[in-house]
N, C-alpha and C positions, 0 to 999 in steps of 0.2 A: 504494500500500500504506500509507502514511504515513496518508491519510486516514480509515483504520479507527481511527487513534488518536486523532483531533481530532473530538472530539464537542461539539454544542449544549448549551443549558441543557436540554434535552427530552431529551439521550444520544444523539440520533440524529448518525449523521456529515454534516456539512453541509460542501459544497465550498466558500461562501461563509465558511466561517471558517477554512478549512484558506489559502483566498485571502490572509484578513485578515493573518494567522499570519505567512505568507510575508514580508506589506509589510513587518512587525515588523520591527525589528534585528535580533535571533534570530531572525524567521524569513529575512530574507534572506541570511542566513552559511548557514543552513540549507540553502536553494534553490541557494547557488553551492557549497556543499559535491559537493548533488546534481549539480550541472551537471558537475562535474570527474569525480565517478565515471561519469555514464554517455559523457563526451564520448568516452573511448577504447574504450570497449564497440562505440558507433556505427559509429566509424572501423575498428575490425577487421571490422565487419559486413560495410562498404562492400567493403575490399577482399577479402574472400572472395566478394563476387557478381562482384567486376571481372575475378577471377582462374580462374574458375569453367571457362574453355577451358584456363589452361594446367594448372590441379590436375586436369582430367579428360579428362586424356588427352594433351595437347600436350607437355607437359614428357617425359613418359614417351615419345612415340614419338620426338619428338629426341634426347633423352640416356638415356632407359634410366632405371634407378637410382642413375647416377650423383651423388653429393652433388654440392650447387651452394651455395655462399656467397654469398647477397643483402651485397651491401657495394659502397660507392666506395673503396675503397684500393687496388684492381688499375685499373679504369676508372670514369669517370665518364660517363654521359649525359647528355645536354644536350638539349631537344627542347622549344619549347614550348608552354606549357599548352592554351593555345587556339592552334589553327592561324588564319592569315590567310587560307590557300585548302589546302585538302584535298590538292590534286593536287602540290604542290608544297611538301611540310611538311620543313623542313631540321634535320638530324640531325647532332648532332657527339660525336663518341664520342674520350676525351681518355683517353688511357695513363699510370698515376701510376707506372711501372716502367720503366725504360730497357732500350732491347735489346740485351743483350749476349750473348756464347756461352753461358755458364753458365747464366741463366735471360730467359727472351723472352715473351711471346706472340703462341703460335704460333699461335692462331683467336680471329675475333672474331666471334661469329652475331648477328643483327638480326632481331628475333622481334616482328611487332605482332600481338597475338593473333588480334583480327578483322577481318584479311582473309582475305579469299577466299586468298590463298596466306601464310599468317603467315611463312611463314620468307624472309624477302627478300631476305638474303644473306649467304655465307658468307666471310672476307674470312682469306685467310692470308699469315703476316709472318715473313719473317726476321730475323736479325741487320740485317742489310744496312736494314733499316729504318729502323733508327735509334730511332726513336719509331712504335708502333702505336697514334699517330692518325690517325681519319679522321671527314671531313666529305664529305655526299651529300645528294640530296634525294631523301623519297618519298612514294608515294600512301598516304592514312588511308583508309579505307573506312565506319567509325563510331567512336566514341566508345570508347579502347582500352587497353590496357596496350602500352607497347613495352620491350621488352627488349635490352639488348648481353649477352652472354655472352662472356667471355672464356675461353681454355684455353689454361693456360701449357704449357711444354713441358716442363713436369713431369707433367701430365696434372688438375692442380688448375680447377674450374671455379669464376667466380665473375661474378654476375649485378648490374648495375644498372638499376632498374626506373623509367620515369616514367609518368605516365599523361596522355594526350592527346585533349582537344576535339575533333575536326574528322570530319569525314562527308563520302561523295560525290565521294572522291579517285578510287577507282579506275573508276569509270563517268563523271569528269568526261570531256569530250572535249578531244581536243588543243588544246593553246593557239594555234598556228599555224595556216594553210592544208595539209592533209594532203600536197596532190599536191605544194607547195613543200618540205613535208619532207623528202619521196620522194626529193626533186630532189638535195637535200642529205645524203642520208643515207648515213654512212660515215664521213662529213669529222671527222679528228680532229686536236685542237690541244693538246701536250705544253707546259707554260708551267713556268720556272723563273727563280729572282731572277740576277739579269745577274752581280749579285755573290755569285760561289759559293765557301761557306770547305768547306774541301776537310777531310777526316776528322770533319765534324759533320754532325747530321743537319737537312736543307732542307725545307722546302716545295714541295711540285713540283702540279701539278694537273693533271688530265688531264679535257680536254672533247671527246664523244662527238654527233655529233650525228646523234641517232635521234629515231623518234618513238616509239619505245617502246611501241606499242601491246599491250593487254592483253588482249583478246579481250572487254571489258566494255564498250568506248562506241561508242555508238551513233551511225549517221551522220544529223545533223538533217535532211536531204532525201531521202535512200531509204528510212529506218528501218530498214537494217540493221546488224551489228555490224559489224566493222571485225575481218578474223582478226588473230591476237595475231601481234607479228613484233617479239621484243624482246631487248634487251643480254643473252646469255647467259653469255659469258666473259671473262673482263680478267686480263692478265698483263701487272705492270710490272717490268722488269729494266734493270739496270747491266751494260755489258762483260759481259751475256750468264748474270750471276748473279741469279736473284731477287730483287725486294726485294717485290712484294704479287701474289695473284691472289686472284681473285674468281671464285667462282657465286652468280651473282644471278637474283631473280626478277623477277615483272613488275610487282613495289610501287616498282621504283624508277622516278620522275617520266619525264618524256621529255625527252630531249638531257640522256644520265647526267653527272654530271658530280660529278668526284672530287678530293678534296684527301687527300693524305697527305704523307708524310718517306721521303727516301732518303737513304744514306750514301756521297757521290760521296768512295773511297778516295783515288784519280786522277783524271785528267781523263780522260772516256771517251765511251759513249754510251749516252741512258737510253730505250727501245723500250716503247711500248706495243703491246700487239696484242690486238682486239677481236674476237669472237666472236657472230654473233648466231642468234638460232630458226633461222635460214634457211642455217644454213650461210655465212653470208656473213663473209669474214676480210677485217679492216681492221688498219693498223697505220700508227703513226708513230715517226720516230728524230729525238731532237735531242743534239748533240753541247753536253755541257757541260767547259769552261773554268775558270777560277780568275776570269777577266775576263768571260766572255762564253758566251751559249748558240747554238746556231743550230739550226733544222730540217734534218734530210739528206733524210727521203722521208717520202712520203705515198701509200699504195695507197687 
């Protein structure tokens, strides 16, 4: 538009002097004046093409009309930019609010717009929690927005967004030998630090080993799909009180594998039990100590 106003000695507008203009001193304060107005014009462009699944229609069949505050002051997301492999892209979703009775959060959702299943898990916390963080890995499918949603137990929701590189996660094939998976599959391992301070909250991880299949890859020598036969449910408890469960879907990687916080009151015992498409129930119990953890059982 500018160059309707930079005319030749002839009157006519010429781009070649609208160019010169620019080089100028005035015109280059000019040209980076321009740059700065339209640099956030571009940027809101971008992300209303990026968000285009959750403004039409995603947001609304998850929560309704309920209000959601984009902000890191309730959680942060961590996830980064470009993935190293699709199949395997690690997520850390970090709690700026301690859990106490008064106010906690109670749900954290895990939303990557474009997969084939966006909502990939829904992950519920108690007090007993301590801290409602968690770290997991999952499949990217294409180039996407992911979301955590938090929802305190006040009923406030409030959303951190990143947006993530990576393609080909969810049709990747497994990382392992399938029939070796098979072999394996069930086997879970509850790990916590030896030295346990008793009324704060710990690090505990719980490792799952499935292969998580999704109904999307393909077996390189028959060409056929592989049925989906994946981590459906996770409940972790203390002396028999809740501290996390999960519904999860089949974005999360294969051999799930979770970090979060519990708050060992006492010395007691902390039980995971696993849930998968097949009806198949797995669990483990490690008895923790002030000194020391140990494994009781393994189904």
């Amino acid at each position: 538009m500018w160059a309707r106003h930079l005319r030749n000695s002839n009157g006519r507008t010429d781009n070649t002097v609208y160019q010169s203009r620019c080089n100028a001193s005035a015109g280059l304060l000019r040209c980076v004046i321009l740059s700065l107005v339209l640099l956030p014009v571009t940027g809101r462009a971008a992300t209303v093409e990026e968000d285009m699944l959750w403004t039409g229609g995603l947001r609304e069949a998850l929560f309704g009309d309920r209000p959601i505050i984009q902000s890191d002051d309730i959680i942060v997301l961590d996830v980064p930019t470009r993935a190293k492999d699709a199949a395997i892209v690690p997520v850390s979703i970090t709690a700026k609010i301690p859990q106490t009775d008064e106010r906690f959060i109670k749900s954290i959702y895990l939303v990557i717009d474009k997969n084939p299943g966006p909502l990939t898990g829904k992950f519920q916390f108690t007090p007993r929690s301590g801290r409602a963080d968690l770290a997991f890995r999952v499949r990217i499918d294409s180039y996407t927005p992911v979301r955590a949603i938090a929802e305190t137990n006040g009923g406030q929701l409030y959303m951190s967004r990143r947006f993530v590189k990576a393609s080909g996660g969810c049709s990747a094939p497994a990382g392992a030998d399938l029939d070796a998976a098979m072999a394996r599959l069930g086997r879970i391992k509850l790990k916590v630090n030896a030295d346990v301070p008793l009324d704060q909250p710990i690090p505990a991880q719980l490792m799952i080993s499935h292969p998580n299949l999704n109904g999307l890859q393909m077996n390189q020598l028959t060409r056929m799909y592989a049925p989906a036969h994946f981590v459906r449910h996770v409940k972790v408890s203390y002396e028999g009180e809740e501290v996390l469960s999960a519904e999860i879907g089949f974005g999360i990687s294969e051999n799930p594998n979770f970090r979060f916080f519990f708050v060992p009151g006492t010395e007691g015992e902390l039980t995971a039990e696993v849930t998968d498409t097949k009806n198949l129930e797995f669990s483990q119990t490690l008895r923790v100590s002030a000194n020391s953890t140990q494994s009781l059982a393994e189904d």
